[in-house]
C-alpha positions in Angstrom: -40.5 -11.8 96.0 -41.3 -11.3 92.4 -44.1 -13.3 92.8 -45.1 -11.6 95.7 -44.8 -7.9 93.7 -47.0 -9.2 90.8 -49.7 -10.7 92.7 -49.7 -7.1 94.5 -49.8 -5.6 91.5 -52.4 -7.3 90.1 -54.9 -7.0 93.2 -54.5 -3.2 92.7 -56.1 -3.5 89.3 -60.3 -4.1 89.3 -61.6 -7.8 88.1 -62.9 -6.9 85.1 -59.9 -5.2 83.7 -57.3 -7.4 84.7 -55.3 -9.4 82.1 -56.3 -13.1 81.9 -52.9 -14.4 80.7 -51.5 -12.7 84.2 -54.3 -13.9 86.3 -53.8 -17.6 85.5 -50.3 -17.9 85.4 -50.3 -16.3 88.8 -53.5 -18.6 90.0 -50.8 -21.6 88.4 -47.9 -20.1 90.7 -50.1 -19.8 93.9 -51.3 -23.4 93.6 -48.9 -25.4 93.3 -46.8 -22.9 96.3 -50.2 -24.2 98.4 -49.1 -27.9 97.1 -45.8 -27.8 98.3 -44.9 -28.8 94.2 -42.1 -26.3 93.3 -38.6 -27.5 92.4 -35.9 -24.9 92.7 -32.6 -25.4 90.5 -30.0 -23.1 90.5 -27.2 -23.1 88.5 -24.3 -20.5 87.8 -26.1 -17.9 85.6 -29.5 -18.9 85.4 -32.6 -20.6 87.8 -34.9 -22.9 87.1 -38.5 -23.6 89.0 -40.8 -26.4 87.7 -43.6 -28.2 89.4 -43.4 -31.4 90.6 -45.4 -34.5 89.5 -46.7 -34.9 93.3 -46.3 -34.5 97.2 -43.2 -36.5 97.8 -44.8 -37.5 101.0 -47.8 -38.8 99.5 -48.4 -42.8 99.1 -51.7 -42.8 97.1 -51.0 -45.3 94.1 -51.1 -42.4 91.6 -48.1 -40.8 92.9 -46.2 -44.5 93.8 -47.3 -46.4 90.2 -44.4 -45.2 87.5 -46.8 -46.1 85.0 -49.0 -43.3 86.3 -46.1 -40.3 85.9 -45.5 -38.2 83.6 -42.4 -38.8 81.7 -39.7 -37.1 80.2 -41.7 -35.5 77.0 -44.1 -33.3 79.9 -41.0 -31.7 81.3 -41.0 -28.5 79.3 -44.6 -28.3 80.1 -44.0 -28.0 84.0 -41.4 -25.1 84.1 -42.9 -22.4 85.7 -39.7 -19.7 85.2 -36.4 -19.1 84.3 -34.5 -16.8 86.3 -31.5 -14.9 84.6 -29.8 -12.0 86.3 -31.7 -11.5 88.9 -35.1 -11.8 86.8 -37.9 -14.2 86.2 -38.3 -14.1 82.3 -41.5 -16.0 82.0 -42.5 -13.8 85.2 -42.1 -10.8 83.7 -43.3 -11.6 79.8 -46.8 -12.3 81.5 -47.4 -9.4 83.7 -46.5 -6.7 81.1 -50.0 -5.8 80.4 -51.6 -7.0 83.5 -53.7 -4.2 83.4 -55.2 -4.6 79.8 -57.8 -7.0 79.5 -58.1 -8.5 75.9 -61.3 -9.8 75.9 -62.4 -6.5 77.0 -60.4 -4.7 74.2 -61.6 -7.3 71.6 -65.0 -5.8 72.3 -64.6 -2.5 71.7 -62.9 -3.1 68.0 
């Protein structure tokens, strides 16, 4: 649902003063949803979603060949939130100025 709110929010806002950081991590979100590539942990007090390597139900030899997968080191790399108390930190860090664009503002200085 947040995701849902943000991406709302953000399609209120015209293209050319949209945030960049916001419009990517969102275009990240949506793509991997489309992909069927999110993981969803939950544990006591917080949540977790990452993306996957790949379609589970895809045979191609990049997704069956271990060599080919990432390992352990790209982990922190695929997170996509963490959700504590009912909030989506990384969510939330991203869309505070979704209504600023920098490069935009790095032009008038």
């Amino acid at each position: 649902a947040s995701m849902i709110e943000s991406s709302n929010e953000l399609g209120l806002v015209g293209e050319s003063v949209r945030n960049s950081i916001s419009k990517a991590h969102l275009e990240q979100a949506w793509n991997s949803t489309n992909m069927i590539q999110w993981k969803y942990l939950n544990f006591v007090f917080f949540s977790i979603i990452f993306r996957l390597y790949g379609p589970s139900d895809c045979k191609t030899y990049g997704n069956t060949c271990s060599h080919l997968k990432p390992g352990p080191q790209s982990y922190w790399d695929r997170i996509l939130d963490v959700g504590f108390m009912g909030r989506w930190v990384a969510m939330e860090t991203k869309m505070k100025n979704f209504d600023v664009n920098d490069t935009e503002l790095a032009n008038l200085k």
